[in-house]
C-alpha positions in Angstrom: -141.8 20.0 6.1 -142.6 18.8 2.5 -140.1 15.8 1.2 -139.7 14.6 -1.7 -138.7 11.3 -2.3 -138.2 8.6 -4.8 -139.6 5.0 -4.6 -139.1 1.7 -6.5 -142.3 0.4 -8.0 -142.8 -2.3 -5.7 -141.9 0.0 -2.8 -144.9 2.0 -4.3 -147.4 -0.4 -4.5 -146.7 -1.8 -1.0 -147.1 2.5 -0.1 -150.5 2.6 -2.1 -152.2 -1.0 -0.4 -150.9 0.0 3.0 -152.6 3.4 2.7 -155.8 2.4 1.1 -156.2 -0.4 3.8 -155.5 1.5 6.5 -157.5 4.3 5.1 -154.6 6.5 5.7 -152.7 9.3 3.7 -149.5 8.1 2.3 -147.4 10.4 4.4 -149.4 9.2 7.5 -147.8 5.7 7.2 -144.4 6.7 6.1 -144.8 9.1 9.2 -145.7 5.8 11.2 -143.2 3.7 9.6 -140.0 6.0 10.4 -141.5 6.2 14.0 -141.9 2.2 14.4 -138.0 1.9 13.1 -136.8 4.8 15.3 -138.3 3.5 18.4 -136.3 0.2 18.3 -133.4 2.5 17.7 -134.8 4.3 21.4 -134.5 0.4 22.6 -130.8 0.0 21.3 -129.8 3.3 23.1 -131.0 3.0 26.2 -129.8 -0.4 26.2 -125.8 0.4 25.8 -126.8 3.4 27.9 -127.6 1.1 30.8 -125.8 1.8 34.5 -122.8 0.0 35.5 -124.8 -1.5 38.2 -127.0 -2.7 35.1 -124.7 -4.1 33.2 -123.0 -6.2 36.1 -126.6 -7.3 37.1 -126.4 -11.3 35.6 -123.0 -11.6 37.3 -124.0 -10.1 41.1 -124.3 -13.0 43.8 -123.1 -15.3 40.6 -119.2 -15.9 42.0 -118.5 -18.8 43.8 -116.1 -18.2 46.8 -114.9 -21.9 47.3 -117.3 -21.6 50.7 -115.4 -18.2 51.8 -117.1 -15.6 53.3 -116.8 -12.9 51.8 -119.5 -10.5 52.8 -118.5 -11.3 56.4 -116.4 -8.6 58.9 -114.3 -6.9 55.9 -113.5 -4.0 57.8 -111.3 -6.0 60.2 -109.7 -8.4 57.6 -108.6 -5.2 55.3 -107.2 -3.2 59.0 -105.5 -6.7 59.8 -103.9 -6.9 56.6 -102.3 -3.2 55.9 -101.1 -3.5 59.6 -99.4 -6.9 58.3 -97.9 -5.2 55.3 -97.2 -2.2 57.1 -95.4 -3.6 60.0 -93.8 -6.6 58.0 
């Protein structure tokens, strides 16, 4: 697809060392330069895209339980407290 598009001079002269250094066409290293900012844009997505279990990751084993157990016998707590509610 052919563009055309319009630069400020200093914007060209960075265009013109950048593609006579890196012995590249001009539209190679616009090509490159759209591609480096979009992959940090890749980055940002997939970031805020992250699982639930992802996002709750730095918090997981981090609560303090005041020396309760909570990963104990939780199936007989929870039956022992509906029959207390139920029955009460």
């Amino acid at each position: 697809m052919t563009m055309s598009v319009r630069l400020d001079r200093k914007t060209q002269i960075v265009l013109d060392r950048l593609s006579r250094e890196g012995g590249r066409s001009k539209s190679a290293v616009i090509r490159q330069a759209i591609h480096d900012m979009t992959r940090g844009e890749d980055k940002d997505r997939k970031r805020t895209e992250s699982s639930l279990y992802d996002r709750m990751l730095p918090f997981i084993g981090r609560i303090r339980s005041n020396g309760t157990l909570l990963s104990g016998d939780w199936r007989s707590r929870w039956k022992k407290r509906i029959r207390e509610r139920n029955f009460t």
